[in-house]
N, C-alpha and C positions, 0 to 999 in steps of 0.2 A: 403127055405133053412134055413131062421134062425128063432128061435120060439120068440115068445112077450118077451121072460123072457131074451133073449140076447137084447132087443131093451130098456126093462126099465134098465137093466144094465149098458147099454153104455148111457143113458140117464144121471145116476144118477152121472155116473163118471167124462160126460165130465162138469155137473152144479158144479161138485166138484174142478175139475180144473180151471173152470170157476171164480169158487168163491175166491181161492184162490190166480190167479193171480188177481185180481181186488183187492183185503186184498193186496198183496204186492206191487203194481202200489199204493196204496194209503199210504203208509209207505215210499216209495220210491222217491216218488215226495215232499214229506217235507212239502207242507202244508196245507195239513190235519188236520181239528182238534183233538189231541190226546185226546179229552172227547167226541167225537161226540155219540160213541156208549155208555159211563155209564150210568147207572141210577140213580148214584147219583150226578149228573150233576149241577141238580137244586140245591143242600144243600153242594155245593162242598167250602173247604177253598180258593179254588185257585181262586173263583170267588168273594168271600168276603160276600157272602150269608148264610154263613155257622151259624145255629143255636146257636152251642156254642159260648161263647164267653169271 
């Protein structure tokens, strides 16, 4: 009844949904690191590692 290209579709959608409530569940629950995902993490002021100085 339905071809491969509706099953990668509904695949793609529901990882998309998927991802974004998991992005919001971790905004939402407050303590989460808000640096978890930078990559300037490691050279960040806020940590006091920061090069400049």
């Amino acid at each position: 009844m339905f071809d491969w290209q509706f099953y990668i579709t509904f695949c793609a959608i529901f990882l998309a949904i998927g991802y974004a409530v998991w992005r919001i569940y971790r905004v939402v629950r407050g303590d989460a690191d808000p640096c978890s995902d930078c990559e300037l993490k490691k050279n960040c002021k806020k940590f006091g590692q920061s090069k400049e100085k």
